[in-house]
N, C-alpha and C positions, 0 to 999 in steps of 0.2 A: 172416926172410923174411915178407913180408907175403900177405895171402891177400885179394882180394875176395867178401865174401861178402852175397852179397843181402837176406838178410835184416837185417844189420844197419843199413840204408836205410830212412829215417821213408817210410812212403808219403802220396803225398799224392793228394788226391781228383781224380777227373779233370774234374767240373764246375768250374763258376765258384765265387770263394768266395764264401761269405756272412757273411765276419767284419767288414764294414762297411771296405771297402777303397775306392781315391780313388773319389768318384765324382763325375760331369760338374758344374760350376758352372750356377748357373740363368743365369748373366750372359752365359756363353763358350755358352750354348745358344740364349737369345735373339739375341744377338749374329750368329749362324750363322746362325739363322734369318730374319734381315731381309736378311744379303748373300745369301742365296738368293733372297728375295722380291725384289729390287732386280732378281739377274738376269734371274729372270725375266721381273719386269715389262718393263725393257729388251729384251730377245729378241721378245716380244709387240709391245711398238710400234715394234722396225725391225721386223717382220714387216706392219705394216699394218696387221693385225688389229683395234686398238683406237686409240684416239688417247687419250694419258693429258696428265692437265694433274700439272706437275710438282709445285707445289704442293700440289696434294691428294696427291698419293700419297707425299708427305716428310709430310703432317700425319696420314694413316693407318697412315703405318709406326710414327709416335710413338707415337701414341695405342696403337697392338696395342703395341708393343715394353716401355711403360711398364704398359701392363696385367698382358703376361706376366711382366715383372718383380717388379712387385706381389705376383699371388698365386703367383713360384713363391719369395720369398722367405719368405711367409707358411707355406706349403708346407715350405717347406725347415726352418724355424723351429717349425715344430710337430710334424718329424719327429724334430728332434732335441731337441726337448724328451723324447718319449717315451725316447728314447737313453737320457740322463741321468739319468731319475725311480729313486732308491733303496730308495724304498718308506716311507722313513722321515719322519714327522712333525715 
C-alpha cells in the first residue's frame, strides 16, 4: 500500500524562474510591434483625425522596424555572450 506523503515533493518556487528559460525573440517582438502600429495607424485615418500618405508610413515602419532589429539583435548578442564567458583564458 502506497501512502502520499508531502514531503516527499521537490517544492518549487512560486515566482518566475530565473534559470534563463524561453524568452521572447527580438524578431516575433518587432514583428508585433509594427501590426500594432499599422492598426493603429489605420484606426486614426478611418477616424479622420490625420490624413496619412501611405508611402511614408510603409518607409517609417521600416526604418523603426530595421532599427529595433538592429540594436535588439546587438542586445541580444551581447547578452549572451556574458552567458557564455568561463572565465578561462
Amino acid at each position: 500500500m502506497s501512502s502520499y506523503d508531502p514531503a516527499d515533493t521537490p517544492e518549487t518556487p512560486a515566482g518566475p524562474s530565473t534559470d534563463g528559460g524561453p524568452r521572447a525573440r527580438v524578431g516575433t517582438v518587432v514583428w508585433g510591434l509594427i501590426v500594432l502600429a499599422l492598426a493603429a495607424l489605420i484606426i486614426i485615418s478611418r477616424l479622420g483625425l490625420v490624413a496619412l500618405n501611405g508611402t511614408y508610413v510603409l518607409i517609417g515602419l521600416m526604418i523603426g522596424a530595421g532599427a529595433a532589429l538592429v540594436v535588439g539583435g546587438l542586445l541580444s548578442a551581447r547578452g549572451r555572450d556574458k552567458d557564455t564567458t568561463t572565465g578561462k583564458s
